[in-house]
N, C-alpha and C positions, 0 to 999 in steps of 0.2 A: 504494500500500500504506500501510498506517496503521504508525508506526511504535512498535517494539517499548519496552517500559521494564519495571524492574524490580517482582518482586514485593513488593504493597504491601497490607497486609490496609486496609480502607477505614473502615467502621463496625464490623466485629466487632470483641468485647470484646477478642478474644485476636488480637496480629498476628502476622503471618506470618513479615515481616524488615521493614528500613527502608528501601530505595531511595529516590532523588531522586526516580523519579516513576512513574506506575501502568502497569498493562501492559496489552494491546489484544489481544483477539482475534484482528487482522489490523491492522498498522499498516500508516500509507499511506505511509513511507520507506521500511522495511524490509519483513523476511516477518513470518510470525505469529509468532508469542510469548505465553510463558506469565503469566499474572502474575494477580493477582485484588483486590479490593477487597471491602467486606461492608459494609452500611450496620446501625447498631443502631438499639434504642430501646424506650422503653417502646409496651407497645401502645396501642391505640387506646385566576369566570374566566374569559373565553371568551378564544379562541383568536385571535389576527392572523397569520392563515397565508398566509404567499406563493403557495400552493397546496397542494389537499388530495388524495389519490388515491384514490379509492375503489377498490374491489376485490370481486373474487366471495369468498365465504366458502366455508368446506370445510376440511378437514381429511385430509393423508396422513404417513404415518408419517416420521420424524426418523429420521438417520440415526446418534442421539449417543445415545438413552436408552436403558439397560439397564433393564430393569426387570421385574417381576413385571406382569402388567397387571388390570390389572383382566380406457291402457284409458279410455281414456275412456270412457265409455257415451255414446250416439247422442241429442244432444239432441232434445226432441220438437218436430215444425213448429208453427212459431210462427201465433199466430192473431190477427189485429186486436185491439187495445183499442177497444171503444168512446170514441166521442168524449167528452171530458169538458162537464157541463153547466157554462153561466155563471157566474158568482159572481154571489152575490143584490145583494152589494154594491155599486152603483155605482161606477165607475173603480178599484176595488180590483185590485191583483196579487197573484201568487203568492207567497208567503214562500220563500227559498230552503230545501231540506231540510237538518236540524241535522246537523251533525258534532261530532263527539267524536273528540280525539286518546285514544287507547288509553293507559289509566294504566301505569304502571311498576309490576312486580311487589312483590310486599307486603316493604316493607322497604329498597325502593330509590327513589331517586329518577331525574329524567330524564338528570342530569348521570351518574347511574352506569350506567345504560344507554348511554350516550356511549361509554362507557369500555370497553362489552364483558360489563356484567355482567349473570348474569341473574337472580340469586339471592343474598341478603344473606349465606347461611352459602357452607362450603365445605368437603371435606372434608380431615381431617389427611395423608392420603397419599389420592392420586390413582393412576391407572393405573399410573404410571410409566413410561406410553410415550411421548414428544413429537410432536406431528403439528405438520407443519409449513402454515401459514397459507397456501392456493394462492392463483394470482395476482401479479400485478407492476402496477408503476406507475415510471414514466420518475421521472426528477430533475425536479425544476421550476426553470427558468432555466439559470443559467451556475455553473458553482465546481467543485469538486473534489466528485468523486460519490463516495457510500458508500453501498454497496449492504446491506440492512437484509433479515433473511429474522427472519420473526415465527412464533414456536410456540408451540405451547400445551399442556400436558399433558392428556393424555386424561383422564375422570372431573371437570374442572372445569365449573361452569356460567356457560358463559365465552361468546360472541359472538366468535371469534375474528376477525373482518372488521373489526369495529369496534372490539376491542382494536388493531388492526393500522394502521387509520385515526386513533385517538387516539395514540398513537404517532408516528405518522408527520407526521402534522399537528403536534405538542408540536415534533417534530424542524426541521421547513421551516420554523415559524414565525422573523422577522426576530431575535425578541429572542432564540431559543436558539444552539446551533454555526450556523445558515444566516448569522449576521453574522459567523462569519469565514470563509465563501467556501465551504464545505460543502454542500451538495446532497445530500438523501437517494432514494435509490430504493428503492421496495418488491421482491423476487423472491421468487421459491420455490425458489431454486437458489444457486450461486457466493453465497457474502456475504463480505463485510467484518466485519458486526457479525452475531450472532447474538442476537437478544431474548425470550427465554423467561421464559412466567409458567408456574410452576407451585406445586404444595402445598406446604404446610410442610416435609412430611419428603422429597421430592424436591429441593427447591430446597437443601436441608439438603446433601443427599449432593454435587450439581452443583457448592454454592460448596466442597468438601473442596478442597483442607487448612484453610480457613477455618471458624471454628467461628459458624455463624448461628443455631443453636438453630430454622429452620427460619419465625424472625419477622424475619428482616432481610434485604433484598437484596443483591446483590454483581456484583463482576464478575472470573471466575477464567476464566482459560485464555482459550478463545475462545465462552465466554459469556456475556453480560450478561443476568441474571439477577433474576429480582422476585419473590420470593415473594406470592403470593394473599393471605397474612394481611394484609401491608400494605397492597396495592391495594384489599381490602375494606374495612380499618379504619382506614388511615393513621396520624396521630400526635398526640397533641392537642394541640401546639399550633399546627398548624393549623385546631383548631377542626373547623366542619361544610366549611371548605374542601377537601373532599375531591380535586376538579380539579386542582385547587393543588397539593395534597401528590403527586399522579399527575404530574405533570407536571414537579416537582421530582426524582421518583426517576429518571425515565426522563432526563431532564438530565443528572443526577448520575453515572448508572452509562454510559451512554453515554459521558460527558465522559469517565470513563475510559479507555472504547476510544479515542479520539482521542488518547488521554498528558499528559490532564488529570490533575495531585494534587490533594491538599487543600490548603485555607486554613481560618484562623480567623474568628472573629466579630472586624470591624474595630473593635468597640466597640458598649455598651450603645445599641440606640433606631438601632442601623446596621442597610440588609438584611444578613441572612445570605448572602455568595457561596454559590452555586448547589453549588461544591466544596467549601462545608463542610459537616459531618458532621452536618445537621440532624437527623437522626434521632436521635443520640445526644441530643439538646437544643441550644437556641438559643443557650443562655452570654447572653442580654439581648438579641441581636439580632432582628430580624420574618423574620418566613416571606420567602423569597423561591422562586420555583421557576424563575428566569431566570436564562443566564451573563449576557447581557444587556439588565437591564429594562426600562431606557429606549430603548431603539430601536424602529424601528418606525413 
């Protein structure tokens, strides 16, 4: 079990109370517990993963969201091709036939398609139902397993497979929680962590009592929680490093669930720890999206 800690508003402007340290969904000491975090900010890398899990996509309904919601035919017998004539060319061969990878939709790139996405906008409130990401995938290796169930709000244009894979991967990679002995597993069932992206005015209501204004993520109860706006637009100063800032939030609010706090900027021209409140801004320090950068 992940263990319990007190409630600790994260990046929202307004907090909650002060505890020593944030609270988890599911701690692995104790039982679940309440508690939440909220990342702020103004609005708007590859991967070393010990193993990746891929997964069937699909979508069924969560069991947490209230909300308003939003033959084959008989091929015909085949008939010989005639033989193909020579090539007039002496010793010439054939050219292989071209391919083209398939562009990324208008407004995105390949790295955001990684990520799940499928369209550069999104809207203000979504369904308000959560469907939960179907599929599993084992822990890779040895350590303390934490079971990880990925939803996604209905009405987003979202990939949820590959949100669930980018995730998941950010999670096992050496330099994130997998250096200190942690093991994530995918399910569609029992979790430890819950990771839900959803819209602005949903994610709003999920991080309550924490006030996110619906552009900041968090992690209250037994949610950890991303709102859309930010995984679309991130922050700038991470620049067009969008991977980075995705890979930082899901660090960040996750580290939570495990009874991770925050820290500060160790100083100007330092990384920013992973648990500090980059979203609010960096205080002079550089983007980091790792608890630990240098491993690996």
């Amino acid at each position: 079990m992940l263990r319990d800690v007190p409630r600790h508003g994260s990046d929202a402007p307004a907090r909650v109370g002060r505890p020593a340290a944030a609270v988890v969904g599911v701690a692995l000491v104790a039982g679940l517990g309440a508690g939440g975090w909220a990342l702020a900010g103004s609005p708007g890398g590859s991967v070393r993963t010990s193993a990746t899990s891929p997964s069937p996509s699909g979508s069924a309904s969560s069991r947490t969201a209230p909300a308003p919601a939003v033959s084959a035919s008989d091929a015909p017998t085949a008939t010989p091709s005639a033989p193909s004539a020579p090539s007039s060319a002496p010793g010439a061969t054939p050219s292989a036939p071209a391919t083209t990878a398939a562009a990324p939709p208008k407004g995105l790139t390949k790295a955001d398609v990684a990520a799940g996405l499928l369209s550069a906008s999104f809207p203000q409130r979504g369904t308000g139902r959560l469907k939960v990401v179907p599929g599993s995938a084992a822990a890779p290796g040895t350590g303390k397993v934490v079971r990880v169930r990925i939803e996604v709000e209905g009405g987003l244009e979202v990939d949820g497979r590959r949100f669930a894979d980018f995730a998941l991967a950010t999670l096992n990679d050496e330099r994130s929680w997998a250096h200190d002995g942690y093991r994530f597993a995918r399910t569609d069932g029992t979790a430890d962590v819950r990771l839900v992206l959803a819209s602005p005015d949903t994610s709003a209501r999920l991080c309550r009592p924490l006030r996110t204004f619906g552009r900041l993520s968090c992690h209250s109860g037994d949610a950890t929680v991303i709102t859309v706006y930010r995984w679309v637009k991130g922050i700038p100063e991470y620049g067009k490093d969008l991977a980075g800032y995705r890979r930082y939030v899901v660090n960040h609010e996750v580290g939570h669930a495990l009874g991770q706090g925050h820290l500060m900027c160790p100083g100007a021209g330092r990384r920013a720890p992973v648990m500090m409140q980059q979203t609010k801004g960096l205080k002079g320090c550089r983007p980091n999206s790792w608890p630990y950068p240098d491993a690996g």
